[in-house]
VEXLUMVEX-500616 format. One line per 2 residues: for each residue x, y, z of C-alpha. Coordinates in steps of 0.02 Angstrom, whole numbers, plus 50000, padded with zeros to 5 digits. Layout:
X Y Z  ...
END
This chain:
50000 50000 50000  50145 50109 50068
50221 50092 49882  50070 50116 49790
50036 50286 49874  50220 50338 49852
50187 50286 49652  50042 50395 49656
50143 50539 49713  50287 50497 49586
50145 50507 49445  50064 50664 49501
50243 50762 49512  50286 50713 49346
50117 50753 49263  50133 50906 49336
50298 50964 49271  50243 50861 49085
50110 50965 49055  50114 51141 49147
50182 51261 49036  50292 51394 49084
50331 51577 49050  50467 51688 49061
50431 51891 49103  50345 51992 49222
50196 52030 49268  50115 52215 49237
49958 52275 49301  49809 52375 49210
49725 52471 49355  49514 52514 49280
49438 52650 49343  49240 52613 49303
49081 52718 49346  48927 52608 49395
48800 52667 49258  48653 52667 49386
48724 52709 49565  48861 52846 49497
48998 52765 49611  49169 52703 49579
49226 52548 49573  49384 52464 49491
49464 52317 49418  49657 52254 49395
49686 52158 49218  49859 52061 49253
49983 52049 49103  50134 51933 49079
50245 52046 48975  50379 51911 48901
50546 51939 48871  50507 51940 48680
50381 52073 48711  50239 51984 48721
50087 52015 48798  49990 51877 48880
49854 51908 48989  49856 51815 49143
49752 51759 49309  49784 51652 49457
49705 51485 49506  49672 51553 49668
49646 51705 49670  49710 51737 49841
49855 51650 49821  50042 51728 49864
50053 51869 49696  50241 51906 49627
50290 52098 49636  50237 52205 49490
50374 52236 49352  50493 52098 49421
50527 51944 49322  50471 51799 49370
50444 51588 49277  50264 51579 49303
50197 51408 49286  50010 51365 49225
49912 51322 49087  49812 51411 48953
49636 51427 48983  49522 51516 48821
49634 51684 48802  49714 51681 48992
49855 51587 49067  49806 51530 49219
49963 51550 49348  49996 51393 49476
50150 51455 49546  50289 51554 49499
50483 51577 49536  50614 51720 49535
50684 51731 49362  50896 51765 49362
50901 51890 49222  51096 51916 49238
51126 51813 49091  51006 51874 49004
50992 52031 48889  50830 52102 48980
50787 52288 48905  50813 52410 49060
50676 52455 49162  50658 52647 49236
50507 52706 49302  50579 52910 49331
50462 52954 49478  50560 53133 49490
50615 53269 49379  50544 53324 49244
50401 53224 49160  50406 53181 48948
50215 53182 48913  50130 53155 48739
49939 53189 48734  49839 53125 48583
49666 53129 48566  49566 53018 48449
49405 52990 48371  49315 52868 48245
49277 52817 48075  49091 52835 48092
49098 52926 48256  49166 53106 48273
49047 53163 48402  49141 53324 48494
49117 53270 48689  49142 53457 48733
49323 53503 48746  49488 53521 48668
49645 53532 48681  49657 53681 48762
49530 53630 48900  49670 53470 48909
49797 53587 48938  49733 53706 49062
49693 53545 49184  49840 53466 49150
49971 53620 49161  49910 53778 49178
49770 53809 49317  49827 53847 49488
49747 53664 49503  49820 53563 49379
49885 53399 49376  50069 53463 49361
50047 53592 49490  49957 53444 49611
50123 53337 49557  50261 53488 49591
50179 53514 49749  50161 53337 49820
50328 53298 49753  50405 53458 49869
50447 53469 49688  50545 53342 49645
50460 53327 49507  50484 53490 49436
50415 53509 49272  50289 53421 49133
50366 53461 49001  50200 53423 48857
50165 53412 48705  49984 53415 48639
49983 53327 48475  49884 53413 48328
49816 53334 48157  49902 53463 48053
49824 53383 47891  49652 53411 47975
49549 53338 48071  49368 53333 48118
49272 53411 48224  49441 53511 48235
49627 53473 48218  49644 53402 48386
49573 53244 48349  49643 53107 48248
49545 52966 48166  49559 52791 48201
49568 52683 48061  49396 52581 48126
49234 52596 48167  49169 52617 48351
49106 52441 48376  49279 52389 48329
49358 52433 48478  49193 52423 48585
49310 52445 48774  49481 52348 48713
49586 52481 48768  49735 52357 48698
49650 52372 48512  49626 52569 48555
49819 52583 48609  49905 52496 48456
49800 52590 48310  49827 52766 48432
50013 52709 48407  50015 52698 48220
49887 52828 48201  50008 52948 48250
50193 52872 48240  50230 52942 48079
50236 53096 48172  50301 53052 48318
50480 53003 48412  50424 52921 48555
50599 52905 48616  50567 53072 48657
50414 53050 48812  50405 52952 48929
50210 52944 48975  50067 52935 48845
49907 53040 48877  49764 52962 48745
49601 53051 48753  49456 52989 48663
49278 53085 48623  49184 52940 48693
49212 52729 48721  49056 52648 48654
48984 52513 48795  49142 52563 48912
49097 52597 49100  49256 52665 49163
49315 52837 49152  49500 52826 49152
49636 52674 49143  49812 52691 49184
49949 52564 49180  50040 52520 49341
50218 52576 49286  50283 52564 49136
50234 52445 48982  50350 52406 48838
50242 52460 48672  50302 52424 48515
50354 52600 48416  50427 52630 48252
50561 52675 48359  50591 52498 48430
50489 52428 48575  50505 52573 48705
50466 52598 48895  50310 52713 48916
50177 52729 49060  49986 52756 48975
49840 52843 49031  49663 52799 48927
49535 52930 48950  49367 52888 48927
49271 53066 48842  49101 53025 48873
49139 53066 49063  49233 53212 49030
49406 53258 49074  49481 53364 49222
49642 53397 49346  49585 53263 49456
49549 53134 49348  49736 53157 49253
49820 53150 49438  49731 52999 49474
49793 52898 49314  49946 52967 49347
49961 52909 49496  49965 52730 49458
50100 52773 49321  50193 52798 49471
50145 52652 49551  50006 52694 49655
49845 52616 49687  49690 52653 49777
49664 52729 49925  49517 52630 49993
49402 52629 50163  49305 52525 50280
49161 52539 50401  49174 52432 50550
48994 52423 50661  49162 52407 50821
49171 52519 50964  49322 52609 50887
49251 52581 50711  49419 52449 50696
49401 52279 50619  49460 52146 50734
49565 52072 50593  49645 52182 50493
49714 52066 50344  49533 52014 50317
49434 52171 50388  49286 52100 50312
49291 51922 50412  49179 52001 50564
49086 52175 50614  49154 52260 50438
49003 52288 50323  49050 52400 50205
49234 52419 50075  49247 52565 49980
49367 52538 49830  49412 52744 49827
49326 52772 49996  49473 52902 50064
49440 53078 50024  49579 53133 50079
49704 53076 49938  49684 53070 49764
49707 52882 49763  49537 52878 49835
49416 53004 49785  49469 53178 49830
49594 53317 49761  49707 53299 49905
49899 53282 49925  49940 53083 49902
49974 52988 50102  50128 52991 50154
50117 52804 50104  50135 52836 49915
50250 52970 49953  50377 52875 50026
50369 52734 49913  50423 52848 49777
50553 52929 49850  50496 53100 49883
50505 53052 50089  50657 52990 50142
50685 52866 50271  50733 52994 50392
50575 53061 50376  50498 52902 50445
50494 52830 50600  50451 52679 50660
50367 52666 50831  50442 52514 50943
50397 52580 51117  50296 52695 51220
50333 52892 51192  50304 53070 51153
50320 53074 50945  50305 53249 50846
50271 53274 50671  50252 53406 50537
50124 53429 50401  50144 53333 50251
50107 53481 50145  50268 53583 50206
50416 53552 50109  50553 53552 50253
50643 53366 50278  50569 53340 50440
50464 53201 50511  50319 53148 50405
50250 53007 50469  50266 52879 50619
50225 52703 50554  50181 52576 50704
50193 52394 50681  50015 52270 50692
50098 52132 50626  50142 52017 50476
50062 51988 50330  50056 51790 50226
50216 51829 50162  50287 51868 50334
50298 52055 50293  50280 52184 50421
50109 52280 50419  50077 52453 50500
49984 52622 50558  50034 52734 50453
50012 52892 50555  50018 53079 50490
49999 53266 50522  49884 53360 50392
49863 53551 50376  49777 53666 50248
49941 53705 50171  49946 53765 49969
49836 53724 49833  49735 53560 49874
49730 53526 50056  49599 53604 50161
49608 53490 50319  49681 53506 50497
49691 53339 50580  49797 53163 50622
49757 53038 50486  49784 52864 50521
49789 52713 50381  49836 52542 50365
49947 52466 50257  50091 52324 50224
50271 52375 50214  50290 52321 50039
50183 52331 49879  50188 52131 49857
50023 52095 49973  49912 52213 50082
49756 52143 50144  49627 52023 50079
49477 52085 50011  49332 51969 50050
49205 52054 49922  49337 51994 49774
49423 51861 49863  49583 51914 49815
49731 52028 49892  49722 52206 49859
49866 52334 49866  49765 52479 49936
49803 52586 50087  49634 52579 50218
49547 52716 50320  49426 52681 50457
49264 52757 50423  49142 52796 50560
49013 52822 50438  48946 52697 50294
48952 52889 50178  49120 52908 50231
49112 53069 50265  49195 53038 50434
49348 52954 50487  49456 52888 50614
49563 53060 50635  49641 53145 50781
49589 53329 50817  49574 53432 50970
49380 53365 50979  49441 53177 50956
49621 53163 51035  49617 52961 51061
49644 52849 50956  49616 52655 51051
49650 52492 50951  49606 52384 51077
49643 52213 50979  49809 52263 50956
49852 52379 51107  49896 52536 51035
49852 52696 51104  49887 52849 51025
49845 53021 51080  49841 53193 51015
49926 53320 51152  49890 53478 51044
50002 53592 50913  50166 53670 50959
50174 53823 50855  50327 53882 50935
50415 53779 50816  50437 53797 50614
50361 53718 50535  50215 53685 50676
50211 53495 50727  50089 53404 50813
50136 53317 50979  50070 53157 51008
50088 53008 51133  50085 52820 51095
50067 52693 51210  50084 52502 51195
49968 52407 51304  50034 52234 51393
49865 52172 51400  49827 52031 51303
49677 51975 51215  49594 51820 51143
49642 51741 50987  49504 51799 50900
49548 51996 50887  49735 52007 50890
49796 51896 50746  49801 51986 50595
49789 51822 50486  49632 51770 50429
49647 51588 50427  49693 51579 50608
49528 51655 50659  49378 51558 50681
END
C-alpha cells in the first residue's frame, strides 16, 4: 500500500511538470477606473499581464485568486496552463536575468516628466464630447489646480516640470485638428483599450519620436459600451514604436465622462505606482476591524474601493498619504519613524516642504508573506493648493507593495492603503483633532493620543503620545491572519 501511494505521488509530480507550461517575464498590472451606470459610484478592476521577454503580451490570472502574487514589474517563471485567452498562473519563481539581455527598466518618479497627449476619434463617430485641447491643457498644466501643479507640489517638487506636448492633426481633422481618426469603426474597439492603444500608436507614429516621452496621455471623444472613466497602467509597459519597443507609462481617458485635473492625477498616479486609496466601516466600538488582513471576516460591512477623500488615490483632490510618498522617493527614510515603544512622537504637516518628520508608522503585525504591516500615522494642515484639512490621519497598510490585505468582496489581495470610516458615507473618519484626541485599538494595544500643536516651532508639529498596552487579548481579535481566526 505504502508503495502504491508513494507511486501515486511519483505520477502526480511528473504530470505536473509534463504538462504545465511555463513563462518567462513579468507581470504588469492594468488598474480600471469604472463608473457604475446606475448608482454613479466608483469601482475598479486590475487586468494582470505577463509581459515576456520577447515582448509579448499575455494576459494572465491566478488559480486562486488569493494566492501569494509576485511583485509588479519583476521577472518571474510563472507556471500554469492556458485557459480560452488567459494563462492561468499555479506558481511562479524568481527569474535570474543576469545572463540574460533584459531591456532596462526605469520608472523616473522625479524630475521632469516627457508627456505626449493625443486625442482620437472614429471612422463613423466624430461626436465632439465638449472640449479640446486647450481645455486638456489648462487641467493638465496651467490652472493653479492642475495635475502638474498637484504633482510639483506633492513631490516638494521633485518633480519639477511636465514638460508636454499636445499633439495636433496638422492635415486636418474633424470636428477640429485636435482629433485624429482611428482607422475603425466604434464597435471595433467596443472597450479593448489594447485594440485602442496599438492603432493610437500607428495613428500617430509617423509623426512622432516616442523616444522622446516618457508617458502617453490618449484622450478619446467617447468609448462605446465602456463603463470606466480613466485606465492607467501600473508603471511602465514596453509598446512596440517605430522606434523599437520602448518603455512608456499610459493613461486611457474615457470622453464620454469628461476630462479634468483630478481625473489626470489619478491615472497618473498609478504610472507611478500607486493604487487606491480605499476605506472601511466597522459596526466596532472604535470603528476597527478585529482582523485587519481580512477586515471583512467580522463586524466590517461596508469596503469602499476609493473610499478616502483625503488623497487622490481615493476620491478627493488631496495631496497623496505619506504612504505613496515614501514609496516613491519623495520622503526619505529619515522622515519616517518607526514606533517600537511607548513615547512622546512629533510630526510636521505633510504639505510643508522642510525634511522633517512625516509620518510615524507603528507595527500590527505580519502579513502571509511574513511582511511587516503598520499604522501609518500623519499630520495634515491646509497648506497650498489642494489641502483644506487640519487633523491626524491614520491608515493601514503592508510595508511592501507585494500583498496588503485580503479583500473578502473579490476574494483576492488588494494593494490599497485603508481608512477607518465611522460612517457607511464616509464622510467621517478615524482622525485625531482637538475634539477627538484618542485613538484606542484595543485588539492590538495601541494607544495613540493627540497632546495639541506646538506652534513655537517651524514648521508647527503636532505632539502626540503612543502607548503600547501589555494586555493581552483572545485569539480571536489580535491575529492579523485570517485563517487563524475562527
Amino acid at each position: 500500500m505504502r508503495r502504491f501511494k508513494f507511486s501515486i505521488i511519483i505520477f502526480l509530480i511528473i504530470s505536473f511538470f509534463t504538462f504545465a507550461e511555463e513563462i518567462k517575464g513579468k507581470l504588469i498590472v492594468l488598474v480600471i477606473d469604472k463608473i457604475d451606470k446606475v448608482s454613479g459610484k466608483f469601482y475598479s478592476k486590475y487586468e494582470y499581464y505577463i509581459q515576456t521577454l520577447d515582448n509579448k503580451f499575455i494576459s494572465a490570472k491566478f488559480k486562486n485568486p488569493s494566492m501569494k502574487k509576485p511583485k509588479v514589474n519583476e521577472f518571474y517563471i510563472f507556471y500554469g496552463n492556458y485557459e480560452g485567452n488567459y494563462f492561468v498562473i499555479n506558481s511562479f519563481k524568481k527569474l535570474d536575468i543576469s545572463n540574460q539581455y533584459v531591456k532596462p527598466y526605469a520608472n523616473n518618479k522625479t524630475g521632469v516628466q516627457r508627456i505626449l497627449v493625443a486625442m482620437f476619434n472614429y471612422q463613423d463617430d466624430q461626436t465632439d464630447p465638449g472640449f479640446n485641447l486647450t481645455d486638456v491643457q489648462n487641467y493638465l498644466e496651467l490652472n493653479t489646480t492642475s495635475a502638474e501643479n498637484f504633482y510639483k507640489e506633492n513631490s516638494y517638487n521633485l518633480v519639477n516640470d511636465f514638460v508636454v506636448n499636445y499633439l495636433q492633426n496638422t492635415s486636418g481633422g474633424s470636428p477640429s485638428n485636435d482629433w485624429f481618426t482611428l482607422p475603425n469603426s466604434i464597435n471595433y474597439y467596443g472597450d479593448d483599450y489594447n485594440k485602442l492603444l496599438n492603432d493610437s500608436i500607428k495613428t500617430i507614429d509617423p509623426l512622432v519620436d516616442f523616444t522622446q516621452y516618457d508617458r502617453l496621455i490618449f484622450i478619446y471623444n467617447k468609448i462605446d459600451g465602456a463603463s470606466w472613466w480613466g485606465l492607467g497602467t501600473t508603471g511602465k509597459w514596453y509598446i512596440q514604436t517605430d522606434e523599437g519597443i520602448l518603455p512608456l507609462s499610459v493613461v486611457w481617458v474615457n470622453g464620454k465622462y469628461n476630462v479634468n485635473s483630478f481625473l489626470l492625477a489619478h491615472e497618473l498616479g498609478h504610472n507611478f505606482e500607486f493604487y487606491h486609496a480605499s476605506s472601511y466601516y466597522c459596526l466596532t466600538s472604535s470603528y476597527l476591524p478585529k482582523n485587519l488582513i481580512d477586515p471583512l471576516y467580522k463586524d466590517c460591512s461596508n469596503y469602499e474601493e476609493y473610499g478616502d477623500t483625503s488623497d487622490t488615490m481615493g476620491n478627493g483632490y488631496r495631496h497623496f498619504s505619506t504612504i505613496w510618498k515614501f514609496s516613491v522617493g519623495w520622503l526619505s527614510s529619515s522622515q519616517i519613524i518607526d514606533v517600537n515603544s511607548s513615547g512622546f512622537y512629533s510630526l510636521t504637516p505633510i504639505e510643508d516642504s522642510s525634511s522633517t518628520i512625516k509620518s510615524l508608522r507603528i507595527p500590527v503585525g505580519k502579513n502571509i508573506n511574513n511582511q511587516p504591516v503598520y499604522y501609518w500615522v500623519e499630520f495634515r494642515q491646509p497648506i497650498g493648493n489642494f489641502d483644506n484639512e487640519d487633523n491626524i490621519q491614520i491608515r493601514f497598510y503592508s510595508a511592501t507593495i507585494s500583498q496588503n490585505f485580503y479583500n473578502a468582496l473579490t476574494g483576492t489581495y488588494d494593494y490599497n492603503t485603508i481608512r477607518f470610516s465611522k460612517t457607511i458615507y464616509n464622510n467621517s473618519f478615524v482622525n485625531l483633532d482637538s475634539n477627538n484626541p484618542i485613538f484606542l485599538d484595543t485588539y492590538r494595544g495601541i494607544k495613540i493620543e493627540y497632546l495639541g500643536k506646538n506652534t513655537s516651532t517651524t514648521p508647527t508639529t503636532a505632539e502626540l503620545q503612543i502607548t503600547f498596552s501589555d494586555l493581552k487579548f483572545s485569539t480571536d481579535t489580535i491575529y492579523l491572519n485570517k485563517n487563524v481566526c475562527e
